[in-house]
N, C-alpha and C positions, 0 to 999 in steps of 0.2 A: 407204323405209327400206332395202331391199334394195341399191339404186342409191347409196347413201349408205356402205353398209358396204363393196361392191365398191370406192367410190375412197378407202376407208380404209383397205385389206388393201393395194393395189397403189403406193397412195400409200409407205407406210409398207413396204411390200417393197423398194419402190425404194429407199429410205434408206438399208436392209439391206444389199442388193448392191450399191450405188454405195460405200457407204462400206468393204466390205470387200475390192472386187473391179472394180470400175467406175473409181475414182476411182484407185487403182494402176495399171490396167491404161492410162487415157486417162494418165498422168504418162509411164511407158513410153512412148508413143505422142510424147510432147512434147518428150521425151528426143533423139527421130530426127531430128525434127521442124528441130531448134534443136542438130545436132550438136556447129557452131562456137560455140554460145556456153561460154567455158571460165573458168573460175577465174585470173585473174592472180595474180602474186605476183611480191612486190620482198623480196629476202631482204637488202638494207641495209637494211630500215627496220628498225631495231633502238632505238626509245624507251625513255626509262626507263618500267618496270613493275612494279607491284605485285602481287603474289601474292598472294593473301587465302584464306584455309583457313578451313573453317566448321565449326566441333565441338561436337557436344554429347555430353558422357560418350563421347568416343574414345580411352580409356585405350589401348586394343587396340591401335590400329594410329597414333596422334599420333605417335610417336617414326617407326616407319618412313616415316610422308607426311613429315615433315618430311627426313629424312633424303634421301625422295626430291625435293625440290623445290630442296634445295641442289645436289643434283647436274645440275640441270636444264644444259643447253648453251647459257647466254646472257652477253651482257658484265656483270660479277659488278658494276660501277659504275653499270649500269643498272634491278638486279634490289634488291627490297626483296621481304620477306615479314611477312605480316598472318596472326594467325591472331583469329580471330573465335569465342571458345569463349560459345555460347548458355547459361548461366548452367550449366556443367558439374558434377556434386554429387559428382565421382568423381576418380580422379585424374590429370584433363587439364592443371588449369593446371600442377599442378605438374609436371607431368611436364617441361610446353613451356617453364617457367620453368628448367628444368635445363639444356633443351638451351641455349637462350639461355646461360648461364651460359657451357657450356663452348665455345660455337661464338662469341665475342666478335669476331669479325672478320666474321660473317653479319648483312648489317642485320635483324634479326630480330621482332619487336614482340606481342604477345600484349594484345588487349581481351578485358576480358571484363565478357559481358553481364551487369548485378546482375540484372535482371527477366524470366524466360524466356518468349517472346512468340515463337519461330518462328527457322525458316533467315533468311527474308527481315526481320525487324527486326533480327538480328543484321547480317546484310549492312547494313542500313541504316546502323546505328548506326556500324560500324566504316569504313562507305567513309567516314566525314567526317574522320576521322585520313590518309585518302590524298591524296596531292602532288605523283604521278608524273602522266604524260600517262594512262598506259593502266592499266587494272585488269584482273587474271584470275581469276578464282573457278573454285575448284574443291573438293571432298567432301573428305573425310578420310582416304573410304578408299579413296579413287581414285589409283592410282599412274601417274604421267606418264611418255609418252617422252621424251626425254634434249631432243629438237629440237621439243617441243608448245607453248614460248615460242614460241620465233624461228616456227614456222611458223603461228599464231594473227596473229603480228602482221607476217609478211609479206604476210597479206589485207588487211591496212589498206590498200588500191592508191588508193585515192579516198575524199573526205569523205562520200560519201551510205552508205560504208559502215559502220551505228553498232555493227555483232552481228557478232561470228564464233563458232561452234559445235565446239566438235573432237569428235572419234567417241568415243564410249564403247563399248567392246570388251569382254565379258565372257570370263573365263577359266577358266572352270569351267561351258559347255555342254552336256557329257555329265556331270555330277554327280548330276542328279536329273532326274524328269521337268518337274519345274516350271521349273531352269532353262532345260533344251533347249526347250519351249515359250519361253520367254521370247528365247531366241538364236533362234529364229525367228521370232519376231515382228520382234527388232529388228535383223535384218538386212535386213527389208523395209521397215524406216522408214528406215535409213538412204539406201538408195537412193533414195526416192520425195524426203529432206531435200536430199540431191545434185543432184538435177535441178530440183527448187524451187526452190535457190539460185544456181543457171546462170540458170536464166530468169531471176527477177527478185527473189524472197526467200524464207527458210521461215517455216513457218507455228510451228514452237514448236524448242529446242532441249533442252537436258540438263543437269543441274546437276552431270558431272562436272566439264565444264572447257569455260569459254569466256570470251570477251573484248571490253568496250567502253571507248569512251573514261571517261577518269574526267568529264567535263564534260558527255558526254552520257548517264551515270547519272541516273536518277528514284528517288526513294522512292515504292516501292508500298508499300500495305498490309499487313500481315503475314498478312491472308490468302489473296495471293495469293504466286504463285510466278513466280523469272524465267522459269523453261524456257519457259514459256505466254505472259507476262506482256510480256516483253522485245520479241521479236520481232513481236507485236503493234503494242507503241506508236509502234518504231520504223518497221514500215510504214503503222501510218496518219499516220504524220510524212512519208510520201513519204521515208523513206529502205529502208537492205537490212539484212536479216539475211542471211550465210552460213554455209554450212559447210564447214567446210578438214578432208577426213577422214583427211590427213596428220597432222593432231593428233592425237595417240591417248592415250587413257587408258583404265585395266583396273579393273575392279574385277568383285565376285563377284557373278552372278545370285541372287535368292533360291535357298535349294536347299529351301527349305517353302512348299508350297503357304500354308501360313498369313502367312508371311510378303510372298508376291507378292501375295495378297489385300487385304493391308494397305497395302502401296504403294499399290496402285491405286484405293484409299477416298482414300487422305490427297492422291493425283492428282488427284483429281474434286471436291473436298471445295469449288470455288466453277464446278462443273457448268453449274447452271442460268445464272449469268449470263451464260459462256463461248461458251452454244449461238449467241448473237450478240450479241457483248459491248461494240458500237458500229454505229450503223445505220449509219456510214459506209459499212461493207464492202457496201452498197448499191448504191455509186453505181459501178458496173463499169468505166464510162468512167476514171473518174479513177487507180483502181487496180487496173484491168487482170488481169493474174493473179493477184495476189495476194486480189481477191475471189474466184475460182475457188478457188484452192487452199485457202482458209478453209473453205468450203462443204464441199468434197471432203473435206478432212483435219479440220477440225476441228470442224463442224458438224454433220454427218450422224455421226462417229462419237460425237458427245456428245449423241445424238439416239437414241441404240441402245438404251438402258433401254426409250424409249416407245415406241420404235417397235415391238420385240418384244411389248411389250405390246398394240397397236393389231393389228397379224398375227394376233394367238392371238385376240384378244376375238372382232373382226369374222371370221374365219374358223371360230370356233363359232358365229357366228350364219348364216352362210351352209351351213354345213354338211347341216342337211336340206334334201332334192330335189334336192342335185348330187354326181353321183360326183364330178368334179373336184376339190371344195373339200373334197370328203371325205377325198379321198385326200393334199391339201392337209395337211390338221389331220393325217392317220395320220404324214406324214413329221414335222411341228413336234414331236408328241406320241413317237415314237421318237427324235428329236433329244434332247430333254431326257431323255427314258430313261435314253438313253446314257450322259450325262453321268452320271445318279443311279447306273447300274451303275458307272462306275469310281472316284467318291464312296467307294461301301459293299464294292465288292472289291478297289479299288487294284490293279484287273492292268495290264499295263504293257503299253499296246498304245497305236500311233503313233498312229494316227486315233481313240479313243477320251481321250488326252488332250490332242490337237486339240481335240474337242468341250468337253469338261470344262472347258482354260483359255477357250474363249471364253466359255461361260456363266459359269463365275470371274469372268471381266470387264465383263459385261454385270449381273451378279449386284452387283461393286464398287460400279459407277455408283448403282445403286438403291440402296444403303446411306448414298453418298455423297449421294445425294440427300434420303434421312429426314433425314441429318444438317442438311443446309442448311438445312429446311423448318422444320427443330422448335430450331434457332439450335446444335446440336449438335457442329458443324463447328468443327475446332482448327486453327489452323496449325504443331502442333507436329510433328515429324518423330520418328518414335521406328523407332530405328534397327534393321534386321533382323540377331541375330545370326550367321544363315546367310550374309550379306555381307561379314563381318569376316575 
């Protein structure tokens, strides 16, 4: 029994540290490794393109996305806009029907969803009204740089490539401590998505703004999502997801903890299937890195609920007769302390809401997970008003 729990503590350690610190640390490594491999780009490939905006009750900020994607930098006979409002109860269409009105010279077009079923059934529903070669999907409240067209679809260099990803930039990292945690989390994913997509492809991208052919769209379910979703199908298709982080779009971090919390439920929200959501990524020979990178990025850290849980169990059971394990549980057991001190006295200290957002997120999962279990789990997106 004792021999049982030691390769369940160390087992289940290793998850821990590979997924938080092993598995960035070896992408680094791969980085050096594979200097020349670089990003091409052909800035004539300039196709016609669909914009497609996806809203639900974006009274707030509709008028300015729109506003911003007219002004986007691309040939104005190439460019079509879609807005996709997920059955809105507030006043999006009409808002969108206004600007339509007065912008008659903007191809401009507004579906809107009768039955509200998720981001991703609206996507669905509304890519079947699209005609162009290529589709771009982006948030609502995600505002684009001026060249995040042209520079999306200067990555089209070759057919194997079906995903391109642009950066999502948050603009308000020192607003709260929830979103500076979050602006560094996500500056660490962005570099690990960078070097991903050099080698060979990412492992998930972002639903501010990215871009596939319209022909090689899939209708997923609406309870999944593309960020995860996409780049998935596309590499066990034996094709590439990238990311071009010349594309840029901004938009606001949560600035509420309650809010980042929520996100990160409604992220995980089909968890369990995801931890290996096709035995293919098995077969290493056939897909090469990209089963690596699954394991490392998206495996092991969708594995982080039980894993933590497996650490604490089997580490109070070894606990008596070895100072080691003991002292083992003293570190786990001030670990979460920590977190519960900055919970109940909200002081604002670096490394204390270090701790706190990772148990936040570790905390997410297992929520995200009752939900899956007990059929709880929505695909609806309910929108944080700290991001507006």
């Amino acid at each position: 029994m004792e021999c049982f729990a030691k390769l369940l503590f160390w087992f289940n350690a290793f998850i821990i540290v590979w997924a938080m610190a092993g598995y960035p640390l070896s992408v680094i490594l791969l980085g050096k490794i594979y200097p020349k491999r670089k990003m091409k780009k052909d800035y004539s490939h300039l196709p016609a393109v669909t914009v497609m905006v996806v809203a639900h009750n974006e009274e707030k900020v509709i008028l300015d996305k729109l506003q911003n994607v007219l002004s986007l930098d691309y040939p104005k006979e190439n460019i079509e806009f879609l807005v996709s409002s997920d059955n809105s109860t507030d006043r999006t269409n009409e808002l969108v029907r206004e600007f339509i009105g007065k912008h008659p010279e903007a191809k401009i077009r507004l579906y809107e969803v009768k039955e509200r079923r998720g981001k991703t059934n609206a996507q669905n529903e509304a890519q079947k009204l699209v005609q162009t070669e290529f589709l771009v999907m982006t948030d609502a409240n995600a505002m684009l740089e001026q060249n995040a067209v042209r520079e999306l679809m200067a990555s089209f260099t070759s057919g194997d490539i079906a995903y391109v990803c642009g950066k999502l930039s948050y603009t308000n990292p020192g607003a709260s401590d929830s979103s500076h945690a979050e602006n560094n989390y996500w500056e660490g994913e962005l570099a690990i998505r960078e070097t991903e997509g050099r080698i060979q492809t990412i492992t998930a991208g972002n639903g501010a703004l990215y871009a596939c052919r319209t022909n090689d769209y899939h209708d997923f379910e609406p309870m999944k999502c593309h960020d995860s979703e996409m780049p998935l199908y596309y590499g066990l298709a034996g094709r590439r997801a990238v990311a071009n982080h010349d594309a840029v779009a901004y938009e606001k971090a949560g600035e509420e903890i309650g809010d980042e919390f929520a996100r990160k439920v409604r992220m995980n929200r089909n968890i369990l299937k995801e931890i290996l959501p096709d035995i293919r990524l098995l077969h290493v020979v056939r897909y090469r890195w990209f089963s690596y990178f699954y394991f490392g990025h998206r495996t092991c850290r969708y594995l982080l609920w039980l894993a933590h849980l497996a650490v604490l169990a089997s580490n109070v059971f070894l606990f008596f007769g070895s100072w080691f394990y003991a002292v083992l549980l003293a570190g786990q057991t001030l670990f979460y302390l920590l977190a519960l001190v900055r919970i109940i006295t909200g002081v604002k200290n670096r490394y204390l809401t270090m701790i706190y957002y990772y148990v936040m997120t570790v905390a997410a999962q297992w929520i995200a997970v009752y939900r899956q279990v007990t059929g709880k789990a929505r695909p609806f997106w309910e929108k944080a008003q700290s991001t507006r």
